[in-house]
Structure formats: C-alpha cells, structure tokens
N, C-alpha and C positions, 0 to 999 in steps of 0.2 A: 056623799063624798066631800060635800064641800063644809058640811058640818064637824067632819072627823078634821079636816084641812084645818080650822079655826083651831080646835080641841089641841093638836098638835103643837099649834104656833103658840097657841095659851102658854101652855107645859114650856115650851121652849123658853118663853120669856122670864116664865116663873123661876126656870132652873138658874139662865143668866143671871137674872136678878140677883139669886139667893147664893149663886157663885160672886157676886160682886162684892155683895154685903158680910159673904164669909171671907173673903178675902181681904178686905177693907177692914173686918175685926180683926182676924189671923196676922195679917200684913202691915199695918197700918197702925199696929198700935204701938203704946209706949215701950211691951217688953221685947216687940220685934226690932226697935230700934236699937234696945240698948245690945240685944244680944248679935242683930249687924255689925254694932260697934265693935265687938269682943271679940266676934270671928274674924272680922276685918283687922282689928287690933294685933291679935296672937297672927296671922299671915303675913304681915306686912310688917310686923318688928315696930310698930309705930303707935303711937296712941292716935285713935281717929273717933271723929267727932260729926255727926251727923245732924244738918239743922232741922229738919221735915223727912215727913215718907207719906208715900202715894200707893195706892195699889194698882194694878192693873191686869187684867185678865185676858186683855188682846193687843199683840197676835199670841202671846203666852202668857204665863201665871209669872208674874215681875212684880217690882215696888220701884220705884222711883224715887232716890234720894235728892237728896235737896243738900245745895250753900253745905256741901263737904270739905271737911281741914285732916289733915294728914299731918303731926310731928307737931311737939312742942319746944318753942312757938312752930305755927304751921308753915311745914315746906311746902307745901302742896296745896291749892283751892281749885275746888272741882265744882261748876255749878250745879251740873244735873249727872248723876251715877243712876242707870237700869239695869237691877240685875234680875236676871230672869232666873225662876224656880222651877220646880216641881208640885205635883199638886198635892204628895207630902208634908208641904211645908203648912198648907191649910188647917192642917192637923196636927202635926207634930210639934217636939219642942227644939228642932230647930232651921233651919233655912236651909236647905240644900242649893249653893250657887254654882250655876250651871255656864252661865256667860254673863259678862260685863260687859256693856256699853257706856264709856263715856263722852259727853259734851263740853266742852271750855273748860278743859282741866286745865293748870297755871302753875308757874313754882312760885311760892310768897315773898321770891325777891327779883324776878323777873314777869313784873305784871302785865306786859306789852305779850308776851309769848303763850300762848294758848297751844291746845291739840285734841283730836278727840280721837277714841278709840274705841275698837271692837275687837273682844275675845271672849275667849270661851275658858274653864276652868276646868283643870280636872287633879282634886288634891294639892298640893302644891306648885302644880306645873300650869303655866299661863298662855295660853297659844295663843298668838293675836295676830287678826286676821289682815285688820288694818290698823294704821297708828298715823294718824295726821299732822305733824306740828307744826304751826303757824309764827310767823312771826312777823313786824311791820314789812320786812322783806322778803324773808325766809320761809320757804314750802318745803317743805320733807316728807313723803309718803315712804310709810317703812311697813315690814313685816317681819315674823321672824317667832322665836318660844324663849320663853322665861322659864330656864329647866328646875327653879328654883325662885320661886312667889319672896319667901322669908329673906331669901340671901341677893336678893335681884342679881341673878344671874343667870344668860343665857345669851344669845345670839340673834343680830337683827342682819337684814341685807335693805338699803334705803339709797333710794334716788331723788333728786330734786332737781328742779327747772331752775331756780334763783333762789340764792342763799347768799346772806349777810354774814362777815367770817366772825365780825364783834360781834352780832348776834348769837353766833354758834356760842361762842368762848363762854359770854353768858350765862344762856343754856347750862352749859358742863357747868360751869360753876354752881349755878341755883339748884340742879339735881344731883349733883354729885357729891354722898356727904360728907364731912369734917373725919377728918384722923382720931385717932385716938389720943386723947389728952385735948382737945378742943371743948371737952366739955364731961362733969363727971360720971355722963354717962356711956357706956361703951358702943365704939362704934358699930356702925350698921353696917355689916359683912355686905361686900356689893365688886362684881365683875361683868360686866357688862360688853361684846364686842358688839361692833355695827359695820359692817362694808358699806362705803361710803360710794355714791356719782353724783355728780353737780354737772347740771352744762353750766351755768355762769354765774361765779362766784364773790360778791362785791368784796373790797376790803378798804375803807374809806374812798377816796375816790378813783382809784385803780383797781380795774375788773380781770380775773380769772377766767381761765377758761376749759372744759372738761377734767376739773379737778377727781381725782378718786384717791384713795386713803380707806386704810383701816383704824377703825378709832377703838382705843383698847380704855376702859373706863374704871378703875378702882376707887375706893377712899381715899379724896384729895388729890388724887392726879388723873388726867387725862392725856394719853398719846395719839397719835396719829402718824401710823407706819405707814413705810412706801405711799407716802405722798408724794402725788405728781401734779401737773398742772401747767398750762400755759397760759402765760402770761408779755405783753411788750414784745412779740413777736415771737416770744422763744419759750423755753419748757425748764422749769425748774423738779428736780427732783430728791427726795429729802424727808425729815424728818422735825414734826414739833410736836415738846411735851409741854402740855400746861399744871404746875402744880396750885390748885383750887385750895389749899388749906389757908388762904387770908383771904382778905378782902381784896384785893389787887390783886390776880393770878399773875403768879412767874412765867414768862412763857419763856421758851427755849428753841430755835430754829437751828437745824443744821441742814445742809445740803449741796447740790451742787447746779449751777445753772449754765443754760447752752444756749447762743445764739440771739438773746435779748436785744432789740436795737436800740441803740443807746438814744438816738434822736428824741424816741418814744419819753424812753425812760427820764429824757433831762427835762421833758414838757414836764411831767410831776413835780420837776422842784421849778420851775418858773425862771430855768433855764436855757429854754430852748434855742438850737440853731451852733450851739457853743463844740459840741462834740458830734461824727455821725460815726458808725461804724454799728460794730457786732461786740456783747460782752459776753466772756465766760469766764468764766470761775468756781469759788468754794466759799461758803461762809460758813461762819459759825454765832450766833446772836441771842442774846438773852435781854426781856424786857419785863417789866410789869405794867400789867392795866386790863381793863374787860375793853375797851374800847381801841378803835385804829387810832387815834390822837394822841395819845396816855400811851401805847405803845411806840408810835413811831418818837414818841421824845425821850421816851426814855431809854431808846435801844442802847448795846454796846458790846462789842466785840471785835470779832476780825473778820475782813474780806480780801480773797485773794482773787484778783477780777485783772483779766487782761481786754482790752476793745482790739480786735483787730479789722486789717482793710478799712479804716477809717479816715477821719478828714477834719481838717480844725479851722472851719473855712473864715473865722474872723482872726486869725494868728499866724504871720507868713511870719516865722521864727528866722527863714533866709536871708531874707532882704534886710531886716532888722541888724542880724549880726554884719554884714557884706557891707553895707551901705553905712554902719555905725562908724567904719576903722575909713572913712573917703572912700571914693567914684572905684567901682573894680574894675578891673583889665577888661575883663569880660560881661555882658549883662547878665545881671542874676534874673533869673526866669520868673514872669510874674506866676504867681503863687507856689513857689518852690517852698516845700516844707510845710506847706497843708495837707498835704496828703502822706498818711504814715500805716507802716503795716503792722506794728503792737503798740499800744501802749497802755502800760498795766504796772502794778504793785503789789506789796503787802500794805492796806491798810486797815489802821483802829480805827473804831468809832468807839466817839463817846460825846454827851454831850452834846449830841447835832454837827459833830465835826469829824472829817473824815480826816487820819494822817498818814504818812508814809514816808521811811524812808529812805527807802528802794525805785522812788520812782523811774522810768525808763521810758523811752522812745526810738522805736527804731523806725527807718525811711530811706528812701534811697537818696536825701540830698542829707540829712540829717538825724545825727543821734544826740538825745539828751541824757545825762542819770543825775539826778539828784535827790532830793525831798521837800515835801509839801505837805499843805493842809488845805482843806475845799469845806464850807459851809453848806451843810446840804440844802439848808433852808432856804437861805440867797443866793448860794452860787458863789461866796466870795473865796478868792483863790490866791494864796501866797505859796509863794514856790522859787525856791531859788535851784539852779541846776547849769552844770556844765555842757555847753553843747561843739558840738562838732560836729565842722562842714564834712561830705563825704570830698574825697579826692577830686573828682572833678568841680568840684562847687570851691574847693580850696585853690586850686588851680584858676581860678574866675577871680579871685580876690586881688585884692590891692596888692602891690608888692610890700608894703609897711605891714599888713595883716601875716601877710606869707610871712614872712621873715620874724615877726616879734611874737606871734602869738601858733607858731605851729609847734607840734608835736607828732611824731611819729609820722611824717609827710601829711596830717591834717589841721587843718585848725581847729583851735578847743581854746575856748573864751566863757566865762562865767556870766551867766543873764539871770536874770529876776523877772517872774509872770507878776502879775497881780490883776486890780480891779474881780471882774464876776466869768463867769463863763461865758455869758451869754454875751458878755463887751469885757475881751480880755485886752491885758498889756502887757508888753514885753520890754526890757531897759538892759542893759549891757552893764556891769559891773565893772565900771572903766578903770579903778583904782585895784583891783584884783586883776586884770587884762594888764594893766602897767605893771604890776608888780611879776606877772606870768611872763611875760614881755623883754622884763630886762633879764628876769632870769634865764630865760632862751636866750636873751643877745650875750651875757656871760659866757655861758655854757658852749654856745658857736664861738665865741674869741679864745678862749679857753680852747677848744680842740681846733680851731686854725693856728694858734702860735704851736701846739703841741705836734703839729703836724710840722709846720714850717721847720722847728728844731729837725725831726726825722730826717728829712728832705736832704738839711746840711749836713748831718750826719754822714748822710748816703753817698751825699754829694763830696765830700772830704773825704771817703775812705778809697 
C-alpha cells in the first residue's frame, strides 16, 4: 500500500510538473503575449501593450501580466493583470479569458489614484464583482456589469466611507475620454452610470456629509443628478456638470440649499462671529479647475440666498443712526437692531466678490435696502443703504431727527457699512440726511402755508 501511495504522488508530481512546463510554454511565451495584446486590443478599442507574462496553474490555469499600458500615449498603467484560462488555452491558438483580476491599475494623468479589480468575462460583457478605487483620501468600493467591454458601457452601484470631491473631479477627468475632434483619431464610444453614497465627503477644507448622486459619464462630460448632501448644518440639493474636454474641467453647480448656519459658513472665509442665523436660497455657478483652490477662485455666477432669524452681534445699526442726529427723547435699547428676521439678496460673484443690488433687512426696530459688495476672501464689506427706524424706535428719537429726516411717520436716513464682517462699521451720510432733511422741512412748510391759506378761506366764507 505504501508503495502504490509513493507511485501515486510520483505520477502526481510529474503531471504538475509537466502542466507547469506546458503552461509556462503555451502561456508564457512571446506569441501568447502578442496575441493578449490583440484580443485585449480589438475589446477594449485601445491599443494595449503588455511588459512580461507569468504563467500559473494554481488555484487555476492564469498568466499574469506584467507593467500594463492601455492608449496611445497610455491612459491607463496597470501593474499586475491575472487573467485566468481554460485548459484549452494549453493547446489552442487562442486564450480563452474567463476572469480578470486587476492590482494597482492607475490613469497616466492621475498617478496618486490606484484601484483594483475583479471580474469575470463573458464575450463582450464584463461583470465585476468588485472594483476598489483608492485615492490619497478617497475609498470607493463599487460593483456593478459593463454590458459593453468595447463601448464601456454599463452600470455600477458604489459606496464609500471618505472621498475627496478634487479627487473625484480628477478621476472623471483621467478616465473619461476626449470628444471628438481632440484628436485625429475617433473617439472612444463610452456611457458609464454609477449610483453614488459617501458618508463624508472632503472639498478643500469644508466636509460633506451623506452625499448621494447619480454620476452619468460620457465623452468629455461628466454629470451628477439629484445630488444631495449636507453640509454647515444644512442640506443642499442640486445638480453639477463637469465638462473634462480641456485640461481645466468646466464645472457647473446648480441647486438649491436649506438651512445652512451661517455662523459656520463665515468661519470658512475667516470671518467669524460677523453674521448668525439660517441661509437658504438658489444658486447657480460655473468654475474651471480639477482642484477646490482653482475652483473656489474662479467661480462666478448668481446667488439668491436669504439668512433668516439672525443676529449681527458686532453692528447695533440703532444706536448708531438715534444717537448720530443728538441724545433721543427716549433710550434707544442696548442692542436694538442686531437682531433681524431676513436678510438676503440677488447677488453676482465674480472674481472673489460677492454684489447686489437689492440688498434688504428686515427687523422689528429696523429696515434697510440698498447695495453692496462683500469680499469672500477677507470679509471686506462696502454697502451703502437706506435705513429706517420702525415707529416706535422713531418715536424714541430726537425731535430734530423726527422732524427733518422722517417719512411716511418713520425715519429713513442714508448710512454707509464698511471695514470686514468680522469688525464692521457703520457712518450716517450726514450730507445726504441734510439734503433729505431740508427737503422734508420744505415739503412741511409748503403744506403748512397751504393749509393755513384753506383755513382763511373757510374762515372768510
């Protein structure tokens, strides 16, 4: 028994052996790569270029590629490709591939981003079971079928724990190819969707949070529908397209956001403390660059953003106006007019400068409307605007205020903000106030003598 046991194992070795050796010739050699190259070539619409091959027999009949390049010049570097065979291939003249495994695949213009992958082939259709993509931030675990190898097209569902959104932008850019007319040869047919989840999502140094999106990927553009996300306390929801046909992708943001607290939001420009409240509105934004920096400088659009139940706790626009015109009848209340229940606009950006000139404030001691400009970068803030006391806060004032500067039973005087948000000031436009001033004390003498006449009139008939 124990003699036939040896005999056995002998036989066994010899087979392995001579399966390795046939493999390692069949597999391994120069026409098995060129014609990898060819089959992989005609599937993939690209010319591909293979540096080494390995053979391998266990746990199945595989080759192991080696320092793989995909497109000329190469879009794609893959260190290590295994694709496993049939035992077919042993013999025959040509490879039967059954699944791919790849290791530190890469786009050739985004060398920080890696992924590896496993699938399985069958004809032109790509099932993949897993799909890794890594990047210095960024984890994406996807799955999903390529119903079309040649045309890359098909459908992924992917989730990740942390993701960088310059990184993302990247990404699409490096894999996503050129239009037609970017180069004389015709473009590479490609529809790609992916259903997106993020729990937290960086974008320079402001984080997202349970973002999800449909990313819709063709030649030179990339979208991302029903995009949602929270963010600064509050939820933004929306849409951006990135057009990938230059080197600087165009990106384009529309949407609409709810509840953002602005406290938050002003820390980001190194404002803090200047505004509190709630913002909502609508934008609409278009910038170029793969990176949050390149982006946020070059945005430009419109924002139609109102803050409400808010507070302007270094800017008592009351006291200022009351106390400008001499001592009032009444005490003006410490901090009347820091606290306001809108205040909002139409504003452009451009430039790093926000304008508007609809600005508005509404409050129970105080309304302003005018126009202004706010630098997001510093914070610096020029604004000139009409304000006006409410009734009872005009009733508190000087009797020279009452009298020269009212309208419609309130008073309404011309002020100027300036300095930062974060250390604002406020200045009465005394020579616009004089000139408002005497035209009210006209306009009262003027319809006192016009009365007086009636009077005698009345009085004489």
């Amino acid at each position: 028994m124990k003699r036939w046991l040896l005999v056995i194992a002998a036989l066994l070795l010899v087979v392995v052996a001579g399966g390795y050796f046939v493999a390692r010739s069949a597999l391994a050699s120069e026409l098995a790569r060129r014609q990898l190259e060819q089959q992989l070539s005609a599937q993939l619409g690209q010319p591909v270029r293979i540096g080494s091959l390995a053979a391998k027999i266990f746990p199945g009949i595989a080759v192991d590629l080696g320092d793989v390049s995909i497109g000329d010049p190469a879009a794609l570097r893959i260190d290590r490709i295994r694709i496993f065979t049939g035992i077919r291939a042993l013999f025959g003249d040509t490879i039967d591939i059954r699944r791919i495994d790849v290791a530190n695949g890469r786009p050739g213009d985004a060398a920080p981003v890696a992924f590896d992958l496993a699938a399985s082939v069958l004809g032109d259709r790509l099932d993949v079971e897993s799909l890794v993509l890594r990047g210095p931030t960024t984890r994406v675990e996807a799955k999903g079928t390529l119903t079309s190898i040649a045309n890359l097209q098909g459908e992924f569902d992917a989730e990740s724990k942390a993701m960088d959104l310059s990184e993302l932008i990247a990404i699409a850019a490096a894999l996503s190819p050129k239009s037609a007319g970017s180069s004389k040869k015709s473009a590479t047919p490609m529809h790609l969707v992916l259903r997106l989840k993020a729990a937290t999502v960086r974008f320079d140094q402001d984080q997202l949070r349970d973002l999800s999106a449909t990313i819709d990927t063709v030649p030179g553009r990339v979208v991302l529908n029903d995009l949602a996300a929270g963010l600064f306390g509050g939820t933004f929801k929306g849409k951006l397209e990135a057009d990938t046909r230059t080197a600087a992708p165009v990106v384009r943001l529309t949407g609409a956001m709810t509840g953002l607290d602005v406290a938050e939001l002003l820390k980001r420009t190194g404002s803090a403390g200047g505004v509190t409240g709630r913002l909502a509105g609508r934008l609409a934004l278009v910038a170029e660059g793969s990176d949050a920096a390149s982006l946020t400088h070059s945005a430009r659009g419109t924002i139609d953003a109102t803050i409400s139940n808010g507070t302007l706790p270094r800017l008592d626009v009351v006291r200022t106006v009351v106390l400008a015109f001499g001592k009032p009848s009444g005490e003006a209340p410490e901090g009347s007019g820091t606290a306001f229940d809108t205040l909002g606009g139409t504003f452009a950006l451009a430039a790093g400068t926000l304008r508007s000139e609809n600005l508005s404030l509404r409050s129970r001691d105080v309304d302003t409307d005018g126009r202004g400009a706010l630098k997001v970068a510093s914070g610096a803030v020029d604004a000139r605007a009409d304000v006006t006391l409410s009734k009872e806060l005009t009733a508190q004032a000087g009797t020279d205020l009452r009298r020269y500067a009212q309208q419609d039973g309130r008073v309404v005087v011309p002020a100027t903000l300036g300095g930062t948000l974060g250390q604002p000031s406020v200045s009465i436009d005394v020579v616009a106030a004089a000139r408002r001033a005497f035209g009210n004390e006209v306009k009262r003498r003027v319809g006192d003598f016009i009365g007086g006449l009636f009077k005698k009139k009345k009085g004489g008939g």
